[in-house]
KEKE-3310 file (N, C-alpha, C; in steps of 0.2 Angstrom, whole numbers, plus 5000, padded with zeros to 4 digits):
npx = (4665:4671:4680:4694:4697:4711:4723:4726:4735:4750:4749:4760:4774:4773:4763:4755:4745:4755:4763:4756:4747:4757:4760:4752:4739:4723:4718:4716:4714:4719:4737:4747:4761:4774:4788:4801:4795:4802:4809:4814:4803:4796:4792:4802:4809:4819:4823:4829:4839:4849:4864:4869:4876:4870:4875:4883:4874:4866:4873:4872:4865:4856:4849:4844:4835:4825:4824:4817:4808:4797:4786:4778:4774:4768:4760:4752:4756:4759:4770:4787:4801:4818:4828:4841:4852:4855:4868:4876:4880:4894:4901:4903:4911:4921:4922:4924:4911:4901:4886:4879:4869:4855:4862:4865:4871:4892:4905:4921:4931:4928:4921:4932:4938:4945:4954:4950:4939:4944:4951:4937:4933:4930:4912:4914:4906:4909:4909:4896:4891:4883:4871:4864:4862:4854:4842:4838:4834:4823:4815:4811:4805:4795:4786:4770:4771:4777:4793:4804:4819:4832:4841:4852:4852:4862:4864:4861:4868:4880:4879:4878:4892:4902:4897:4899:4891:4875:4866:4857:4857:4865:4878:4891:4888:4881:4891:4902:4897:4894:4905:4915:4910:4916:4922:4913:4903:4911:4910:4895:4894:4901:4895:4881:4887:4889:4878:4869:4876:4870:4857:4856:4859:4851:4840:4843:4842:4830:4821:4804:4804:4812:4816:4823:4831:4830:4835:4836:4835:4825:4833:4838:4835:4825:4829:4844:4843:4839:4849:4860:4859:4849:4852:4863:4854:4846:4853:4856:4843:4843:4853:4846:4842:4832:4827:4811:4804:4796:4801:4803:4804:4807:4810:4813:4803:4801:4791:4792:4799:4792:4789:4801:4808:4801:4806:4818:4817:4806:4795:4787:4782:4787:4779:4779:4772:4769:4764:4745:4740:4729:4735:4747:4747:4744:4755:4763:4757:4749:4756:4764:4763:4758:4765:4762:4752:4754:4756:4769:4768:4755:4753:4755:4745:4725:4715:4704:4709:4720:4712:4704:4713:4721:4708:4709:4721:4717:4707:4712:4723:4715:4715:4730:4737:4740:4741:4750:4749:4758:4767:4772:4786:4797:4794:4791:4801:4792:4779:4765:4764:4751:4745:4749:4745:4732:4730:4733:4724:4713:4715:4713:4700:4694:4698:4694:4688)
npy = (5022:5022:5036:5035:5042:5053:5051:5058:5071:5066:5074:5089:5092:5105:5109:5105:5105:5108:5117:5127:5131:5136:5147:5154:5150:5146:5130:5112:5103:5106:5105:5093:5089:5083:5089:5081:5069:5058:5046:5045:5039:5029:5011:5005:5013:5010:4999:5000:5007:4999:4997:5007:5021:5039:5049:5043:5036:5047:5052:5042:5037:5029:5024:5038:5041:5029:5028:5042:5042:5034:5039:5045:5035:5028:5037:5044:5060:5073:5080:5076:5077:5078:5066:5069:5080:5091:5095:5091:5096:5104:5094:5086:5094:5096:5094:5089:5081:5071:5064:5059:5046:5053:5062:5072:5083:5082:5091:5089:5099:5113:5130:5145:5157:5169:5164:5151:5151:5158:5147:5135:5123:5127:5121:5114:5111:5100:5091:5086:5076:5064:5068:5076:5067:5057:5066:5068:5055:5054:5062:5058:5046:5049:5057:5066:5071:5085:5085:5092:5101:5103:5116:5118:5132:5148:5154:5145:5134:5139:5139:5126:5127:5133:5131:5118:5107:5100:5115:5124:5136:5142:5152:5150:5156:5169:5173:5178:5182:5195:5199:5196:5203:5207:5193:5186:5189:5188:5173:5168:5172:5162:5153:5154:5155:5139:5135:5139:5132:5119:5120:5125:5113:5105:5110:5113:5100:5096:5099:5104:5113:5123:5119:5131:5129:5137:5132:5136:5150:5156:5160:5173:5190:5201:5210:5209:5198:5204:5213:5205:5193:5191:5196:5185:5174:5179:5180:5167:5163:5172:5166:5157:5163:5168:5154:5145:5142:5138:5146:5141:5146:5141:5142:5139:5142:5156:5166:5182:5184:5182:5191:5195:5182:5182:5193:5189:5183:5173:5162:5156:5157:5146:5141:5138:5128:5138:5149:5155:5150:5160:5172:5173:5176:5187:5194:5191:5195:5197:5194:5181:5164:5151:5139:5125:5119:5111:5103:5093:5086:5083:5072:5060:5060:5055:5051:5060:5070:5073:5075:5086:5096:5096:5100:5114:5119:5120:5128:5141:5141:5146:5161:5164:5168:5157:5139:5127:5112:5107:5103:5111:5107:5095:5075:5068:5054:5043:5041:5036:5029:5027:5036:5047:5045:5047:5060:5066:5061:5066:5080:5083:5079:5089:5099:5099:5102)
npz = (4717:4732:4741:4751:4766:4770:4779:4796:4801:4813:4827:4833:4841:4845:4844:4855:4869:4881:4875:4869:4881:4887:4883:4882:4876:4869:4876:4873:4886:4903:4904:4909:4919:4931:4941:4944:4938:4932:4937:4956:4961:4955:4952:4942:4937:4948:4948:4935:4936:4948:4953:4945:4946:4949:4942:4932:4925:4919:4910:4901:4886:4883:4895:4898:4889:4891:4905:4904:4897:4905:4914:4908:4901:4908:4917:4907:4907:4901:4895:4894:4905:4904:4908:4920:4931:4941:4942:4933:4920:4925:4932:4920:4913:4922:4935:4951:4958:4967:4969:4983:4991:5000:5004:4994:4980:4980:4983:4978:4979:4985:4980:4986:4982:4975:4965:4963:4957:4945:4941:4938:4925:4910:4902:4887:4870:4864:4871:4873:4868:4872:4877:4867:4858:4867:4868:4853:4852:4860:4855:4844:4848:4855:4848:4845:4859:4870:4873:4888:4890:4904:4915:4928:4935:4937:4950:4959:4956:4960:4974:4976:4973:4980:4996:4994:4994:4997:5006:5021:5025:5016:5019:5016:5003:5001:5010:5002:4990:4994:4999:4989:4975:4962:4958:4961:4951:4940:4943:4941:4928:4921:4924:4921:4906:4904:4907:4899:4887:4892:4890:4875:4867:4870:4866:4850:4847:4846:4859:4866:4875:4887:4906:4917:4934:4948:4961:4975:4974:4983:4996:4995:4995:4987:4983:4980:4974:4961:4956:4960:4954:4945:4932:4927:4925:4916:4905:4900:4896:4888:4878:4871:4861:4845:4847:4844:4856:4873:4889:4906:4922:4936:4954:4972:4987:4983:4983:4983:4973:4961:4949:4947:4943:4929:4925:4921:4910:4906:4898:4905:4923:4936:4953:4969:4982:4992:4990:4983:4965:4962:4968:4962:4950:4951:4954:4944:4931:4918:4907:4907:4910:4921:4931:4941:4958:4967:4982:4989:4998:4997:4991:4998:5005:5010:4997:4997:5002:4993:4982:4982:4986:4971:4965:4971:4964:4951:4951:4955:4947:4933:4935:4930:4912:4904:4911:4917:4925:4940:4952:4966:4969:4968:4965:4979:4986:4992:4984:4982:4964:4960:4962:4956:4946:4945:4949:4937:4928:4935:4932:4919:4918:4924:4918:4906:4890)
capx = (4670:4672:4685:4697:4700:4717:4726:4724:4743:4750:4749:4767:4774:4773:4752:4752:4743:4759:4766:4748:4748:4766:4761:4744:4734:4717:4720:4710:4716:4725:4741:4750:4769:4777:4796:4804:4793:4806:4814:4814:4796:4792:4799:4804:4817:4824:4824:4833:4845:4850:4870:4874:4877:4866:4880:4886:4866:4863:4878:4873:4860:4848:4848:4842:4829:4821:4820:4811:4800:4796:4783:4776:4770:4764:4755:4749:4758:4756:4776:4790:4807:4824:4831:4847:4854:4856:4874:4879:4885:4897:4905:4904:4915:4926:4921:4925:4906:4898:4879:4877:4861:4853:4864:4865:4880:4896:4909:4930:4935:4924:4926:4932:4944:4945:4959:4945:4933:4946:4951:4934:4934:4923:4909:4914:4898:4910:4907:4888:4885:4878:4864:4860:4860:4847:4836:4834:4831:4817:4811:4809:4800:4789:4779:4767:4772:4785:4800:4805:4824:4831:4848:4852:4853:4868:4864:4860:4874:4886:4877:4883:4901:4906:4895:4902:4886:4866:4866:4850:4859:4868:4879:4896:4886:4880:4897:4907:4891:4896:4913:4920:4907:4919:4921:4905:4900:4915:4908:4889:4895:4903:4890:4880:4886:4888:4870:4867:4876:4866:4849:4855:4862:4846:4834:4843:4844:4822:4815:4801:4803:4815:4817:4828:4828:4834:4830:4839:4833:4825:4834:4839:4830:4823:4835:4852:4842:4838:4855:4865:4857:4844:4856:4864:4850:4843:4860:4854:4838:4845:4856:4844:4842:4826:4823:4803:4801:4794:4804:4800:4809:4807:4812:4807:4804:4803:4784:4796:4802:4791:4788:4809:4809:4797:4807:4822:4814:4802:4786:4781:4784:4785:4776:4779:4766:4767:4759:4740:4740:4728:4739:4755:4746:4741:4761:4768:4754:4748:4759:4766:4759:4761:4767:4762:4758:4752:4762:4771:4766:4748:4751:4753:4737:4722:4713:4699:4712:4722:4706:4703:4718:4721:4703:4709:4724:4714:4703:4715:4724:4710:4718:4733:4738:4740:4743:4754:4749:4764:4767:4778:4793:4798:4789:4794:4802:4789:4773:4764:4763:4745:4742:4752:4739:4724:4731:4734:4715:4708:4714:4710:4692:4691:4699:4694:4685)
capy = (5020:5025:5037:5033:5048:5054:5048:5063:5069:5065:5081:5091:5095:5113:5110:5103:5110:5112:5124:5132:5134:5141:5152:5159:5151:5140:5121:5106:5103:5111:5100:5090:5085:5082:5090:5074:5062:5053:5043:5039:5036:5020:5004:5003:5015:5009:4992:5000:5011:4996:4996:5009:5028:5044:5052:5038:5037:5053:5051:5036:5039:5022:5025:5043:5038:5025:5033:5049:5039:5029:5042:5046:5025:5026:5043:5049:5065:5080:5081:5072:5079:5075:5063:5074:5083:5100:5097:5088:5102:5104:5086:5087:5100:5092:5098:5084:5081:5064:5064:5054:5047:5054:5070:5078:5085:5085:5093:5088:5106:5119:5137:5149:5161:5173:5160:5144:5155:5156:5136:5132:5122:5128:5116:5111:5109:5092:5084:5084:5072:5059:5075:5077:5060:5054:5071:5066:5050:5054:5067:5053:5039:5054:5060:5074:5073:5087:5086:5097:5101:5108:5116:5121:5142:5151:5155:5136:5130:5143:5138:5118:5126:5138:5128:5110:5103:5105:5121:5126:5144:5147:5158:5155:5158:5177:5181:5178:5188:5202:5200:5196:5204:5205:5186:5185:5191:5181:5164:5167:5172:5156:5147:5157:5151:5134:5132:5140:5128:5112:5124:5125:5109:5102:5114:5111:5092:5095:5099:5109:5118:5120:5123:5134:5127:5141:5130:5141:5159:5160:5162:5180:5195:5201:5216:5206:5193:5207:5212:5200:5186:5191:5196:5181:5171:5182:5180:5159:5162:5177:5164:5153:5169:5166:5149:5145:5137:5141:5145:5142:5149:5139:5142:5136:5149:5162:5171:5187:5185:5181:5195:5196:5176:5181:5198:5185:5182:5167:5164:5154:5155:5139:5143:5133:5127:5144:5155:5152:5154:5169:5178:5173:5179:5194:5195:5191:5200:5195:5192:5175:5159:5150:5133:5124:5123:5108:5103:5087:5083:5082:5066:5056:5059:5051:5052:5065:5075:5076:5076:5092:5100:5097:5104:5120:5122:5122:5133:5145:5143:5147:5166:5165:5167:5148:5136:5121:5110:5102:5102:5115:5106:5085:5072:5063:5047:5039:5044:5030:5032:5026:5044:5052:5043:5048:5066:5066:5061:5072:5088:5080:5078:5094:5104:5094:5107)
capz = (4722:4738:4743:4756:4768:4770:4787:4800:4804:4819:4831:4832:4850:4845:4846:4861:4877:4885:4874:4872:4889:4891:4877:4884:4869:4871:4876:4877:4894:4906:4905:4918:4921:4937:4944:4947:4939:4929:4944:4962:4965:4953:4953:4936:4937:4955:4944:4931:4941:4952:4952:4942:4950:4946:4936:4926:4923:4916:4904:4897:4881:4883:4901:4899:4885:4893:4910:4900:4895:4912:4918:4902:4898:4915:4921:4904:4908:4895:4896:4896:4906:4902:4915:4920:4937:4940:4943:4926:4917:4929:4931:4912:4909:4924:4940:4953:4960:4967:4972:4988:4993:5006:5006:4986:4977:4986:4977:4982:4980:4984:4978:4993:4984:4969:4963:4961:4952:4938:4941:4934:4919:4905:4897:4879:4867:4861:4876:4874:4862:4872:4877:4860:4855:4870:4866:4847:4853:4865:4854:4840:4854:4860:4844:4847:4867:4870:4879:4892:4894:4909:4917:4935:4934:4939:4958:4962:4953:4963:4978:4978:4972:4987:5001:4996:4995:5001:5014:5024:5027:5010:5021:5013:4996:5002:5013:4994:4986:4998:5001:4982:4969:4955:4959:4962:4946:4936:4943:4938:4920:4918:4927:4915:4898:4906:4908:4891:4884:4890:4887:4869:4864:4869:4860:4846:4848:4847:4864:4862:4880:4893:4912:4921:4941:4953:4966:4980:4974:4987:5001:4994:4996:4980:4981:4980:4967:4956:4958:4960:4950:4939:4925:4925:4922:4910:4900:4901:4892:4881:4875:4865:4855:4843:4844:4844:4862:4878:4892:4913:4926:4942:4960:4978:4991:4978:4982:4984:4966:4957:4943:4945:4939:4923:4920:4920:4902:4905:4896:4911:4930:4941:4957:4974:4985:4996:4986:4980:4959:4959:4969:4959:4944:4953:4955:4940:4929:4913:4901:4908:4911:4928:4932:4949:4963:4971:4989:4984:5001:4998:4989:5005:5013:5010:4991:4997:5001:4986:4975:4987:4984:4965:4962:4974:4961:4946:4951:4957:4939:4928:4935:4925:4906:4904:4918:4916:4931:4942:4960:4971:4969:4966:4969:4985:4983:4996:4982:4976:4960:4956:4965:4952:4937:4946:4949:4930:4927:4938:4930:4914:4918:4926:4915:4896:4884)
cpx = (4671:4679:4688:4700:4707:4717:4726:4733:4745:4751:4759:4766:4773:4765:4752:4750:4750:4763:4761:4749:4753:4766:4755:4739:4729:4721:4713:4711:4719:4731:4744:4758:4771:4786:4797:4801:4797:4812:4812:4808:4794:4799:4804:4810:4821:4828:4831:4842:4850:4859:4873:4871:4873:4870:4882:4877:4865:4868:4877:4863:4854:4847:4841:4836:4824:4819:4814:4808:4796:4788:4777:4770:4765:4760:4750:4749:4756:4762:4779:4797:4812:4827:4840:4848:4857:4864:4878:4882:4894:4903:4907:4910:4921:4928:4921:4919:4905:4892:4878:4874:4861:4855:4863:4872:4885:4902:4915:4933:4931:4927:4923:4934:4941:4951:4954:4940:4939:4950:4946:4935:4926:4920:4909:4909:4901:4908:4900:4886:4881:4872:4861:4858:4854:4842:4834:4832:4823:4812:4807:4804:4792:4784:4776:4767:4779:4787:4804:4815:4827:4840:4845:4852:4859:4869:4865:4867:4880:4884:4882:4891:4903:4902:4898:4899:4878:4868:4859:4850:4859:4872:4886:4895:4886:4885:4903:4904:4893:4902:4918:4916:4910:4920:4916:4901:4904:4912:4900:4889:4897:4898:4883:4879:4886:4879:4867:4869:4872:4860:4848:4856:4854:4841:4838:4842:4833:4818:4811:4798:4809:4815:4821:4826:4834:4832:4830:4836:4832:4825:4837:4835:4829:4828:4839:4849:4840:4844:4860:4867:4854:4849:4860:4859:4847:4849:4857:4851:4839:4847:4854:4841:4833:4823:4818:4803:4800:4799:4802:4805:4805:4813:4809:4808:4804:4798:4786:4797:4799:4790:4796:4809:4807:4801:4815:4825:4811:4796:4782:4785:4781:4783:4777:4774:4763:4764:4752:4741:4737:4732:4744:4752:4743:4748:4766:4764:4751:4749:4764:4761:4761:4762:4766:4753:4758:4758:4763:4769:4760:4748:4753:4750:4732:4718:4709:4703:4714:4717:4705:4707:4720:4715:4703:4714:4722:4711:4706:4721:4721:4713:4722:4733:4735:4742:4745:4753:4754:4763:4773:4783:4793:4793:4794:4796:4795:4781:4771:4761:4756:4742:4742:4748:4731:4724:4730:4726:4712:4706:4714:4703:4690:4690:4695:4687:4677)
cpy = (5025:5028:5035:5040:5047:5053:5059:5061:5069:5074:5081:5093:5102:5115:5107:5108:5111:5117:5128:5134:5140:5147:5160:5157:5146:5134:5118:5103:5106:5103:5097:5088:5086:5083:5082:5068:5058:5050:5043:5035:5029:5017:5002:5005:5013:5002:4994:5003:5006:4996:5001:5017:5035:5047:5049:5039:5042:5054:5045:5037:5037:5023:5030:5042:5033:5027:5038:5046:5036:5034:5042:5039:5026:5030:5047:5059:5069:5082:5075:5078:5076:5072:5066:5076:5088:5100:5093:5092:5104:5097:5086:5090:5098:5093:5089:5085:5074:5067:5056:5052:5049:5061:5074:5079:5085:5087:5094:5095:5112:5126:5143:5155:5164:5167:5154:5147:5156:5150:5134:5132:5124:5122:5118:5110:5102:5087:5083:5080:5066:5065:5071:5071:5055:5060:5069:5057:5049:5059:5060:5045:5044:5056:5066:5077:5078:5087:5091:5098:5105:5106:5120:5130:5144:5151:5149:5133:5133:5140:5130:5120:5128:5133:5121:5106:5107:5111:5122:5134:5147:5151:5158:5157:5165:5179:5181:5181:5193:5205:5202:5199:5206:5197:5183:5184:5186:5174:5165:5169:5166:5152:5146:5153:5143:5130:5136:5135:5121:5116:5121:5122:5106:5103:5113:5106:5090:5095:5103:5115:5118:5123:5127:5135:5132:5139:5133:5148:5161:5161:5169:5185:5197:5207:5214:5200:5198:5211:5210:5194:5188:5191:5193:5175:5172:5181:5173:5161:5168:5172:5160:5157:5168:5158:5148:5141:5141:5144:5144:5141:5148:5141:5139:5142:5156:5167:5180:5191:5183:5185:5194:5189:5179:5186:5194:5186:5175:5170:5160:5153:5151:5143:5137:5133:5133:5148:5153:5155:5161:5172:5176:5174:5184:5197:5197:5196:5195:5192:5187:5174:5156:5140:5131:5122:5116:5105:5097:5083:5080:5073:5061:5057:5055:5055:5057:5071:5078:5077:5084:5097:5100:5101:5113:5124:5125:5124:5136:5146:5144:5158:5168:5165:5160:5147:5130:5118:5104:5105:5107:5113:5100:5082:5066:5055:5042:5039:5038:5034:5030:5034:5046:5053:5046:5055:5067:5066:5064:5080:5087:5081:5086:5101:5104:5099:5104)
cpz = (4728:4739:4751:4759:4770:4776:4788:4801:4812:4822:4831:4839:4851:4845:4851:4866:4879:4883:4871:4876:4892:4889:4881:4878:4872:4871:4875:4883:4896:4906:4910:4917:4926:4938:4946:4944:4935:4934:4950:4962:4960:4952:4948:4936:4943:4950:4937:4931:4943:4949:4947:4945:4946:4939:4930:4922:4917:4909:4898:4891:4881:4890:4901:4895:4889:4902:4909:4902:4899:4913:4913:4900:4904:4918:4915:4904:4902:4891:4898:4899:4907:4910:4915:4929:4936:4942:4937:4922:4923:4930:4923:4911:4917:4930:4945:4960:4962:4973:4978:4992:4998:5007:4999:4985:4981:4983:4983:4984:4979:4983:4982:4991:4977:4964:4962:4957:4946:4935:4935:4929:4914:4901:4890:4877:4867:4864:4878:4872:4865:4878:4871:4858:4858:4868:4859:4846:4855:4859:4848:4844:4855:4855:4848:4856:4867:4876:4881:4892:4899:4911:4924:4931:4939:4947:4960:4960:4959:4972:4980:4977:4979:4992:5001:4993:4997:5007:5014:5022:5021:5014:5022:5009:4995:5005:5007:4991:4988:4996:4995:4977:4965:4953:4959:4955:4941:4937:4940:4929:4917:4919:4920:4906:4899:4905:4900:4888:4885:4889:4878:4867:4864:4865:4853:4845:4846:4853:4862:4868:4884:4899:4915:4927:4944:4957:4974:4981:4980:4996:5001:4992:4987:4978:4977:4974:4961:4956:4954:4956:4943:4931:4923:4923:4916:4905:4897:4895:4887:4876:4869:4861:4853:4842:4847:4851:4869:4882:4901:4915:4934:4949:4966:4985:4988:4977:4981:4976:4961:4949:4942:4941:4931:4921:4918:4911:4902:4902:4903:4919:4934:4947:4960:4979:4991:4995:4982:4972:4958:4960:4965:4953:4945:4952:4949:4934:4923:4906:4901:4910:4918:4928:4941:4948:4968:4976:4988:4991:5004:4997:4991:5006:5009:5002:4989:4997:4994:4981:4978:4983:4975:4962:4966:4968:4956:4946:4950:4949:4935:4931:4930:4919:4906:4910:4914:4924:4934:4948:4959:4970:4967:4968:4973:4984:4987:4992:4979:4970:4954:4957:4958:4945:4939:4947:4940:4927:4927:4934:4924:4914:4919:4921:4907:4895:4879)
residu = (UNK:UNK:UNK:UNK:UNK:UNK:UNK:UNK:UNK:UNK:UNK:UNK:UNK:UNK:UNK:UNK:UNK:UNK:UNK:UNK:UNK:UNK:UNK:UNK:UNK:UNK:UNK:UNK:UNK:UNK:UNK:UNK:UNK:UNK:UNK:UNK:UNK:UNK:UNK:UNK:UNK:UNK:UNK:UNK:UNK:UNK:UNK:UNK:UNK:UNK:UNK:UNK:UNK:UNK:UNK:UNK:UNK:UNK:UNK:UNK:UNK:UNK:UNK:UNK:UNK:UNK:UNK:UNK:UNK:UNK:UNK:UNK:UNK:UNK:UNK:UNK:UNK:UNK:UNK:UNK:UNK:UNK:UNK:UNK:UNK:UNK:UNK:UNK:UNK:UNK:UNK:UNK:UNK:UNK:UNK:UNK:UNK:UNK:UNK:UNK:UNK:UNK:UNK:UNK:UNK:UNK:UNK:UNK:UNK:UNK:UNK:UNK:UNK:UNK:UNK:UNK:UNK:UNK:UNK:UNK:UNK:UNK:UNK:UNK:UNK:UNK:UNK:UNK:UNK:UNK:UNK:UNK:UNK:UNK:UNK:UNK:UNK:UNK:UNK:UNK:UNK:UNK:UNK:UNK:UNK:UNK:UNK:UNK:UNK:UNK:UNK:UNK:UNK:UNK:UNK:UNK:UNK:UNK:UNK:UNK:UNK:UNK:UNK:UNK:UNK:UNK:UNK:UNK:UNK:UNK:UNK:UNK:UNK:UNK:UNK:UNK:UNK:UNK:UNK:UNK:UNK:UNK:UNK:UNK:UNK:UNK:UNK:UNK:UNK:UNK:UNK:UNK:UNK:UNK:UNK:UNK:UNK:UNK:UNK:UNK:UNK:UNK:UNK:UNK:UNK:UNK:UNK:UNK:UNK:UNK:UNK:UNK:UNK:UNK:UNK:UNK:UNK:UNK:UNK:UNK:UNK:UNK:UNK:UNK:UNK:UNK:UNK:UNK:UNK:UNK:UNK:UNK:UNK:UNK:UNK:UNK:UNK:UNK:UNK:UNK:UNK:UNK:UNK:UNK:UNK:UNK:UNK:UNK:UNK:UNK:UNK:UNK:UNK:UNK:UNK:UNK:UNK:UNK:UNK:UNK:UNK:UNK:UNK:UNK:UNK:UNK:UNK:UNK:UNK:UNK:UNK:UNK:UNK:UNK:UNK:UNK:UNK:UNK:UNK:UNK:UNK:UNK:UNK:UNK:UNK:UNK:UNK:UNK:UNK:UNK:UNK:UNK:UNK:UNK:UNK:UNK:UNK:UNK:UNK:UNK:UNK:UNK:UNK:UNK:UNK:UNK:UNK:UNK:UNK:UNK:UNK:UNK:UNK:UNK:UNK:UNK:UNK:UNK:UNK:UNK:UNK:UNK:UNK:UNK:UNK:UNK:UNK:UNK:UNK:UNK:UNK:UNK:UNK:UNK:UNK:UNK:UNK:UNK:UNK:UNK:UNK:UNK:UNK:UNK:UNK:UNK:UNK:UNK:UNK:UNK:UNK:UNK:UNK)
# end
């Protein structure tokens, strides 16, 4: 009688290339996921979105699940990241925000005064549970794909509070970084455990990475970010203590900062489309891994291009530890997102073992 071999177990997210990769350990390919791809650019989700507001969205469990999962069905990604807003925590905990297309966060009462910095309200764990409830959702859809979670980081956060909204300049954010640094330093500690806490709800909940986006860094000098910031962010990622997951520590404009990102305490640093990977693995050194770097505005040109250019990335990461390959920054609402499947492919073929 013939034996019947035993069923092969399903692969676990903790063996995937992306946290190989994050790790510095051999892959079978270099991996792919995309900043933003869970949202604007496919139709599915404009289809799903229709009528109901970003914020309400991101609070709602089946929403955030079946967003996740949007990119994933359809790009063959490596990763899936949690549909969320870098201003969530915030609203949550009771902060009075509304994101308005076209412009971004805009918050009713900006904080100007040593007196608004002890106003904010502290994020509660209790008011998490529809996080955790779409994370162990998604984590149970997803199988051996892991899922990213990701919080804004204390600068960024601080930046929408004191400005109002998007700024070019930043420049009520640095004359209160000057002017108030005991204040300064009070609002980045709450911002601080704020962002620990959704970090940590998720990883518990079963992500098996998470981000931490300083999308602003860099418009400050590396001085005043090692400084002024670094030790609040580094607080973020202390906070999930030992539990077993990667950690990446994105910003944009940040060629400057980039070792200060990793001493943060990341295992892998995002890299934006201005810096070539060797050199940001010449920067950061060798005991992180790199994330990036492709210019989200490659993937409007014509098909030679981008095959161009995503074979210039993955060259140029075969440098680092690992490389987790994603673009400089989002991907632009206007991307078609057949690009997005044929980018996915490409550094599949290129990279595959």
């Amino acid at each position: 009688m013939t034996a019947v071999p035993a069923p092969t177990p399903a692969p676990l997210p903790a063996e995937s290339d992306l946290v190989r990769a994050a790790r510095g350990l051999p892959v079978r390919r270099t991996p792919v996921w995309f900043m933003r791809q869970a949202g604007r650019s496919l139709p599915e989700y404009r289809a799903l979105r229709a009528g109901t507001r970003m914020l309400e969205a991101c609070q709602d469990p089946d929403l955030v699940t079946e967003i996740t999962l949007q990119p994933v069905r359809r790009h063959g990604v490596d990763a899936a990241i949690l549909f969320s807003d870098i201003v969530l925590p915030l609203v949550v905990a009771g902060v009075d925000i509304d994101i308005k297309p076209g412009v971004g966060p805009v918050i009713a009462q900006p904080v100007r005064t040593v007196a608004d910095v002890a106003a904010l309200p502290p994020l509660e764990p209790d008011r998490l549970d529809f996080l955790a409830t779409a994370v162990r959702r998604l984590v149970a859809e997803l199988g051996g794909t892991p899922l990213i979670g990701f919080a804004g980081a204390p600068f960024t956060l601080a930046t929408y509070l004191i400005e109002g909204g998007p700024s070019k300049e930043h420049a009520r954010t640095k004359a209160f970084m000057y002017a108030e640094p005991e204040a300064w330093g009070r609002l980045l500690d709450r911002l601080a455990v704020s962002a620990a806490t959704f970090l940590t709800t998720q990883a518990d909940a079963g992500a098996s990475a998470v981000q931490l986006f300083d999308s602003w860094a860099g418009v400050l000098s590396a001085a005043d970010y090692a400084e002024r910031v670094l030790p609040h962010s580094r607080a973020v990622f202390d906070a999930l203590g030992d539990r077993d997951l990667p950690r990446i520590h994105f910003g944009v404009g940040t060629g400057e900062l980039l070792p200060l990102l990793g001493d943060a305490g990341a295992d892998v640093v995002g890299v934006d489309w201005r810096v070539p990977l060797d050199e940001a693995a010449r920067r950061v050194g060798p005991d992180r891994s790199l994330q990036g770097n492709l210019d989200p505005a490659v993937l409007l040109a014509d098909r030679a291009s981008v095959d161009r250019e995503v074979r210039r990335v993955v060259a140029q990461g075969r440098a680092a530890r690992g490389h987790v390959f994603n673009l400089g920054h989002g991907v632009l609402p206007d991307t078609d997102p057949g690009v997005l499947t044929a980018v996915v492919d490409l550094v599949h073929e290129l990279t595959a073992t």
